[in-house]
C-alpha positions in Angstrom: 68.6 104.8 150.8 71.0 102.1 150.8 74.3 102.7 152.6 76.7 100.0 151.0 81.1 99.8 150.2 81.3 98.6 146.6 84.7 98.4 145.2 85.0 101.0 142.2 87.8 99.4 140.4 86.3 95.6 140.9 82.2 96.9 140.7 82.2 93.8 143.8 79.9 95.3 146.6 81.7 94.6 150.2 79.4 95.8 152.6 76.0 96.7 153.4 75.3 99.1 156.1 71.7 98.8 157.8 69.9 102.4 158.0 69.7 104.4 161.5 66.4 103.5 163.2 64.5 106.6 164.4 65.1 105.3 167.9 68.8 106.4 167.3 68.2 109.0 165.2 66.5 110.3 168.7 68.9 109.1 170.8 72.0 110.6 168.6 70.6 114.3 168.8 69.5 114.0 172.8 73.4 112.8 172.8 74.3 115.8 171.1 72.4 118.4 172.7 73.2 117.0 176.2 76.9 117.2 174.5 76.3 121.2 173.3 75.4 122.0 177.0 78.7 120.7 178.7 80.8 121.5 175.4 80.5 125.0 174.8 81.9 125.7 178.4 84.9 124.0 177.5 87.8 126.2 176.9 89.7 126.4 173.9 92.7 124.7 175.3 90.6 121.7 175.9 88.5 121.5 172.8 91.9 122.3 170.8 93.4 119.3 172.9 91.1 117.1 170.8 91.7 118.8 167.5 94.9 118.5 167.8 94.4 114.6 168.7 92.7 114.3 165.7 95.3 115.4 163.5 98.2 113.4 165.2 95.7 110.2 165.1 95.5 110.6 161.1 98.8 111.2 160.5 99.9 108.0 162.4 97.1 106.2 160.7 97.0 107.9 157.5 97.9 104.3 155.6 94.7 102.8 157.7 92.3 105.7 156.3 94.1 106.5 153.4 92.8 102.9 152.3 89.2 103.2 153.1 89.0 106.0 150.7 91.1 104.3 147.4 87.9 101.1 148.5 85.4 103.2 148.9 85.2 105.4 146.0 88.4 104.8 144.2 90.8 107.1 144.0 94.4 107.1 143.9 96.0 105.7 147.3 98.7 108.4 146.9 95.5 111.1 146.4 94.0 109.2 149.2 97.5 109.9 151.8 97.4 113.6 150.7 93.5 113.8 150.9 94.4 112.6 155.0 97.3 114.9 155.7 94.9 117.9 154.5 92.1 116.5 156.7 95.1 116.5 159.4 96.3 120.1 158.4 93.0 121.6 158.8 92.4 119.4 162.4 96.0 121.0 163.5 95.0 124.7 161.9 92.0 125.5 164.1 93.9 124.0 167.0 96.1 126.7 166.6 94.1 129.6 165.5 90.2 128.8 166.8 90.6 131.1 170.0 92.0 134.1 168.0 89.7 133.5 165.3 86.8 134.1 167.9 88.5 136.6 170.2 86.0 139.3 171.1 85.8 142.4 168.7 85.9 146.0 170.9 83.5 148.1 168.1 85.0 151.6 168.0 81.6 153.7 168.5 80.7 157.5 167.6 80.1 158.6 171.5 80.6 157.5 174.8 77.0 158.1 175.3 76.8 154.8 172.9 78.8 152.9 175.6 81.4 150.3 175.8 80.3 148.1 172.8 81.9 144.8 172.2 81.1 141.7 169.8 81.0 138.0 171.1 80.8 135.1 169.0 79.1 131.7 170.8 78.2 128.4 169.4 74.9 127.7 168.7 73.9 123.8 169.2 74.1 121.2 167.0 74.3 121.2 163.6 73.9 118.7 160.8 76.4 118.6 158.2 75.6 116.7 155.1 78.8 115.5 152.9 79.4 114.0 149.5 81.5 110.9 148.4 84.5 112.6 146.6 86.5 113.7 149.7 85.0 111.4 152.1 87.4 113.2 155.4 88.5 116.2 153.5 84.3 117.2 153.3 83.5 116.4 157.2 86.9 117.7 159.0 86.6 121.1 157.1 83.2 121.7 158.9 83.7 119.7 162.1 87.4 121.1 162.7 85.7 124.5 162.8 82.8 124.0 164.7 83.8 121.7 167.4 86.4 124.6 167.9 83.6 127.3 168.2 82.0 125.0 171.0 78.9 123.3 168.4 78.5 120.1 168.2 77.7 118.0 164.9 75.4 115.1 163.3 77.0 113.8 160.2 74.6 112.3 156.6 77.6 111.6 154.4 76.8 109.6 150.9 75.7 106.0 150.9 78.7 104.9 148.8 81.1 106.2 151.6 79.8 104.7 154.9 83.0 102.9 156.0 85.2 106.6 155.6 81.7 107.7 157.3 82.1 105.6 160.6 86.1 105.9 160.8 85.7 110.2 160.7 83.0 108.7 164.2 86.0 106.4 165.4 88.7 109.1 165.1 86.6 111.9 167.3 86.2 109.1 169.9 89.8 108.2 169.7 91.1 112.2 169.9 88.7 112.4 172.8 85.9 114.9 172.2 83.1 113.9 174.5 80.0 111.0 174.0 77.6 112.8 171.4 80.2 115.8 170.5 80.1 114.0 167.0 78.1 111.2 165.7 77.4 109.6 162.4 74.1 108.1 161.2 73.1 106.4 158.0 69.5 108.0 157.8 66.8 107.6 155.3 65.5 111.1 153.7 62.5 111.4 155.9 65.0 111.3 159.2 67.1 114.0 157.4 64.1 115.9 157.4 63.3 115.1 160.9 66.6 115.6 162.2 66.5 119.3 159.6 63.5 120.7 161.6 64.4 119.1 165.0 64.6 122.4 167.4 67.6 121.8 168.6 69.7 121.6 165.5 70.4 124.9 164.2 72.2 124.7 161.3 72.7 123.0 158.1 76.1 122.4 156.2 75.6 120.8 152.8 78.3 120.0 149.9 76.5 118.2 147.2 74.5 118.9 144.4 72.9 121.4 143.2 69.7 119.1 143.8 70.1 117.8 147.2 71.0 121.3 148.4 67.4 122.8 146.9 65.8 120.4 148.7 67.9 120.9 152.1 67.9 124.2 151.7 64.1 124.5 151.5 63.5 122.3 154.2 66.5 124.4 156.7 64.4 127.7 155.2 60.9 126.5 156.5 62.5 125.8 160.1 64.2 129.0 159.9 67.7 127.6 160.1 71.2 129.0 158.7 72.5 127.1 156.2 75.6 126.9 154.1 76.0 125.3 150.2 78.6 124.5 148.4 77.8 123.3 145.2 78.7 122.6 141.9 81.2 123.6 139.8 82.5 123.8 135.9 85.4 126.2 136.8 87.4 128.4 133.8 91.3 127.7 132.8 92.0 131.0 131.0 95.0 130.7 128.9 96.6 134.4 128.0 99.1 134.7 124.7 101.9 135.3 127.0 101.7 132.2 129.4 104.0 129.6 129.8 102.7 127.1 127.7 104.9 124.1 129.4 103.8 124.1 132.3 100.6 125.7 131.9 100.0 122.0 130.2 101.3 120.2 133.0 98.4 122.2 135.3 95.8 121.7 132.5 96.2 117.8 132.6 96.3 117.6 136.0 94.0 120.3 137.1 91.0 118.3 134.9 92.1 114.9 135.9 93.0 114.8 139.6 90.1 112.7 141.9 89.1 111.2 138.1 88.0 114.7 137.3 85.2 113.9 140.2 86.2 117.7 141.9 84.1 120.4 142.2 86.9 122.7 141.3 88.2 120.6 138.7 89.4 122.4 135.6 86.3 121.9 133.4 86.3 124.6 130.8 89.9 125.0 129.5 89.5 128.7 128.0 92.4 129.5 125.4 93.1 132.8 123.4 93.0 132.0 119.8 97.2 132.9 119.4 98.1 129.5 121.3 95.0 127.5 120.8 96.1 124.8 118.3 99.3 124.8 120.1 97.8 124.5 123.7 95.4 121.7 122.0 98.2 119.6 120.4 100.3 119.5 123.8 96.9 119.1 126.3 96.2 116.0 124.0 99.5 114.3 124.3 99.4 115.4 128.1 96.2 113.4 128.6 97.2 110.6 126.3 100.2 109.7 128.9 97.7 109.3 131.7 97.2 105.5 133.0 94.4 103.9 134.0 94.5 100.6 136.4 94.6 99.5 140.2 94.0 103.0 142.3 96.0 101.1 144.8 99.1 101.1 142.1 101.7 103.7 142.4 102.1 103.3 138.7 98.3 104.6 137.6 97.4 107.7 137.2 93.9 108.2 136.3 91.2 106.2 138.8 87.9 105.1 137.9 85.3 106.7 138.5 83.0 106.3 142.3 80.6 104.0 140.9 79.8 102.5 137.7 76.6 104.2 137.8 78.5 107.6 137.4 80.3 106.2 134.5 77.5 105.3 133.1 75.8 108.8 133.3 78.8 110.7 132.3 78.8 108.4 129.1 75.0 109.9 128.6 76.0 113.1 129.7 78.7 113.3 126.7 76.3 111.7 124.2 73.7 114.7 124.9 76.4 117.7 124.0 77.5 115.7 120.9 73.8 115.3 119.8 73.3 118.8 120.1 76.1 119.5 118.0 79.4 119.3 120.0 82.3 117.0 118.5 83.8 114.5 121.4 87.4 113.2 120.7 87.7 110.4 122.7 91.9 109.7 124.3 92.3 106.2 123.7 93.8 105.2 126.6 94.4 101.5 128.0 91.5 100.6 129.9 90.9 97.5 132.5 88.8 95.1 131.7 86.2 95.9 134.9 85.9 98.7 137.2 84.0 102.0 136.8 86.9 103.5 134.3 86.1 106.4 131.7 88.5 107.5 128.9 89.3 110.8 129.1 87.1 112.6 126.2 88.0 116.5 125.0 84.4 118.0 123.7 84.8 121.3 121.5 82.4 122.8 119.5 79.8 123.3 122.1 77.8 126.0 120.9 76.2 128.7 122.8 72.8 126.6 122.6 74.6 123.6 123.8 72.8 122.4 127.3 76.3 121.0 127.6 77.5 124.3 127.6 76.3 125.3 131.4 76.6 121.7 132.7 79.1 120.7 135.0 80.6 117.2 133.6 82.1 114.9 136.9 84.8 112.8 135.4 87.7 113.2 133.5 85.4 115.5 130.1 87.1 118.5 129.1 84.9 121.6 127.2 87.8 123.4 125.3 86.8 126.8 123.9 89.0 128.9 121.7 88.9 132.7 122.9 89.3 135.3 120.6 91.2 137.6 123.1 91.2 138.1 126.8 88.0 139.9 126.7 86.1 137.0 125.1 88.0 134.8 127.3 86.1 136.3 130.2 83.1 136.6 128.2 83.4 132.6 128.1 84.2 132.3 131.5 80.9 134.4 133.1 78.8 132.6 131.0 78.2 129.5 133.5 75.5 129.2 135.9 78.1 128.5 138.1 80.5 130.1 140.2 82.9 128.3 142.5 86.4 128.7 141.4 88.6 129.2 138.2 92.5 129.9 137.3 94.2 132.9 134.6 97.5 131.6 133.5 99.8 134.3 132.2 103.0 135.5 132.7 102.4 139.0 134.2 101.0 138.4 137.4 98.8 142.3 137.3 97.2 140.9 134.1 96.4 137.8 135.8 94.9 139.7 138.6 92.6 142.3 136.3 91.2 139.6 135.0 90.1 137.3 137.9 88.6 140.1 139.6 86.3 140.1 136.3 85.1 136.3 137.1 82.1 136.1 138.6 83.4 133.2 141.0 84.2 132.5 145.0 88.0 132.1 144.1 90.6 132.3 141.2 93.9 131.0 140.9 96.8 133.4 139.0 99.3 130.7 137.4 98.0 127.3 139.3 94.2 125.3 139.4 92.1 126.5 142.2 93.2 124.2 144.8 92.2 123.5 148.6 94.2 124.4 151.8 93.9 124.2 155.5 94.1 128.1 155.9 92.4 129.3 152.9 89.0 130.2 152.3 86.5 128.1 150.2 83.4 128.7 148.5 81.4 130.3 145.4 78.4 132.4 144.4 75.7 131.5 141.8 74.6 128.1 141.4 77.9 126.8 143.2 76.0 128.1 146.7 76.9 130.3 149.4 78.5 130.3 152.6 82.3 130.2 152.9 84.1 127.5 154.6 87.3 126.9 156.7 90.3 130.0 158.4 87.8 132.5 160.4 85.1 132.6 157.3 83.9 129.5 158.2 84.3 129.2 161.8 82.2 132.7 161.8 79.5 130.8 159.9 78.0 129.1 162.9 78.4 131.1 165.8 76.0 133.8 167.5 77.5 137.3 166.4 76.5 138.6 170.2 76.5 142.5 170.7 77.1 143.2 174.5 77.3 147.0 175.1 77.8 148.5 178.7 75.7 151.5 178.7 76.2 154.4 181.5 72.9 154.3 182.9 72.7 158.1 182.9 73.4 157.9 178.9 70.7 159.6 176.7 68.5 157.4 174.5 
């Protein structure tokens, strides 16, 4: 596995990062469990010292990070600055809220005879968290934040395109002060993962990624007996109703499939619209799309990136030619496109049968599937049938409706009136094929702690 910066709107690699050796694959988890011991004794005034540290550090560097990403894997430097002040957000947000999060719970019992019955929650070691390339801080501080907070401490895998963003997440922990081996990152083959999976001392697996690489993680956590947590794909619905807004519903279409290059997992990748405002919705979406710009992610002016590497460019392109050869018709937006980089012109598919293979695959770049719904029953009809089931949005002007129907969806989160979107103190995850597990606000600090039942029993109680 070859961990290496190459430029995705120049295809020119910068640097090539050497692999961990097992030697510090060894030395990295002694590091962290000698880190665990001392760590989850801290208090969580101290451990939200550093947190906090963490946050203020990205902030007053956020043009420093902000531009690893856009070199890295591409995208827009103003996507880049918000991707670091979310990072930052959810640094500052468990600084704040970690020790109420974890307060002990009193557990109101049927007799006294039961006792005084209490629940505790308490780290549980290290854990290995195992990121992707499309939110290369946003991915590792919305697991770290949370469990250096609950007193774990955590190995980082991120993706071989992203080992720069990889090693500055390593700098930043240093710089906010959490303690030698309280975080480390490593650039490990897949046989160390494995090792470093069944080493008895990590206990605990967090994976975004593919549907794939979580399988194969998740098989090799199951056979150690370790908890893990997925979250995984995504082709989330955009229901349009008859009654919504159709402006700006537009406005949230275009952007909600094209934001990150369409390289989200809870992009907007089925737009779902009722039959009375179809041709209407279409004509606008198209023209919406068509005013997109493609060039220099580092230009204020663009507004579509390329894509993280030519070689996803290159399988999107096959990706598309498989749903048109079995049947679905690809209009292609012609828009400017520079003469090198990993670019992709936004294409609208339609017509993609039931049949279609397309029709349950999740496309990662800027394709959109557009289904015409007969009525807000089919709509929903359209929407369940997805292997999938991470997020989704219902656009329509009464906000009950809206409501009926996402509890309908067979997802981890819908959106009434806006594309499922990502926040410091809200919840994420899905069901289905998208994984399990939620992450971030108390969800996902609970994820990795011990759930400890202490109960102070009269000693004269009956059994």
């Amino acid at each position: 596995m070859a961990y290496a910066t190459t430029n995705p709107f120049t295809n020119e690699q910068i640097k090539v990062f050497p692999n961990t050796t097992d030697a510090e694959v060894d030395a990295a988890l002694d590091a962290a469990h000698e880190a665990f011991l001392s760590w989850r004794k801290t208090s969580f005034a101290e451990r939200a010292k550093v947190m906090q540290n963490a946050a203020d550090i990205m902030r007053r560097d956020m043009d420093k990070y902000a531009k690893i990403l856009t070199l890295e894997m591409g995208k827009l430097i103003s996507e880049s600055k918000a991707e670091i002040e979310l990072s930052a957000a959810i640094f500052e947000y468990y600084a704040k809220n970690a020790e109420r999060l974890l307060q002990p719970e009193d557990l109101p019992v049927a007799s006294k005879d039961e006792g005084r019955a209490k629940i505790v929650y308490q780290p549980l070691g290290i854990l290995l968290a195992v990121e992707p390339w499309n939110f290369p801080h946003y991915q590792v501080a919305r697991i770290i934040a949370p469990q250096l907070s609950a007193g774990n401490t955590v190995v980082l895998k991120h993706a071989s395109n992203v080992p720069q963003s990889a090693q500055a997440m390593d700098d930043l922990m240093i710089e906010a002060g959490l303690p030698k081996g309280g975080f480390r990152n490593l650039y490990p083959t897949h046989d160390q993962v494995a090792r470093i999976v069944a080493d008895h001392r990590v206990r605990g697996v967090a994976l975004t990624g593919s549907e794939g690489a979580g399988a194969k993680i998740a098989s090799q956590a199951g056979a150690a007996l370790k908890k893990t947590t997925m979250e995984l794909g995504g082709a989330d619905a955009f229901i349009v109703l008859e009654d919504a807004d159709l402006e700006k519903t537009v406005k949230w279409a275009v952007f909600g499939r094209h934001w990150n290059a369409g390289q989200v997992c809870v992009s907007a990748k089925r737009l779902i619209v009722v039959d009375a405002v179809y041709d209407e919705f279409v004509k606008r979406y198209r023209d919406g799309v068509a005013k997109l710009k493609m060039g220099d992610p580092m230009d204020p002016s663009t507004t579509l990136a390329p894509l993280s590497s030519q070689g996803a460019a290159d399988d999107l392109k096959k990706q598309v030619d498989g749903a048109v050869q079995a049947g679905a018709k690809a209009e292609e937006i012609p828009l400017a496109m520079p003469n090198t980089g990993a670019f992709f012109r936004p294409v609208i598919l339609t017509n993609v049968a039931h049949d279609n293979p397309a029709r349950r695959e999740e496309f990662f770049g800027p394709v959109t599937l557009l289904f015409r719904a007969k009525n807000e029953a089919d709509a929903i009809s359209i929407a369940n049938d997805s292997p999938y089931g991470l997020g989704g949005s219902v656009f329509t002007k009464d906000e009950a409706r809206g409501e009926r129907v996402a509890k309908q969806i067979e997802t981890g989160m819908v959106y009434i009136n806006h594309p499922t979107m990502v926040k410091a103190d809200l919840p994420f995850g899905g069901v289905l094929r998208s994984g399990y597990g939620r992450e971030l606000v108390g969800l996902g600090i609970k994820e990795f702690v011990n759930a400890k039942l202490i109960d102070i029993v009269d000693i004269d109680a009956p059994f």
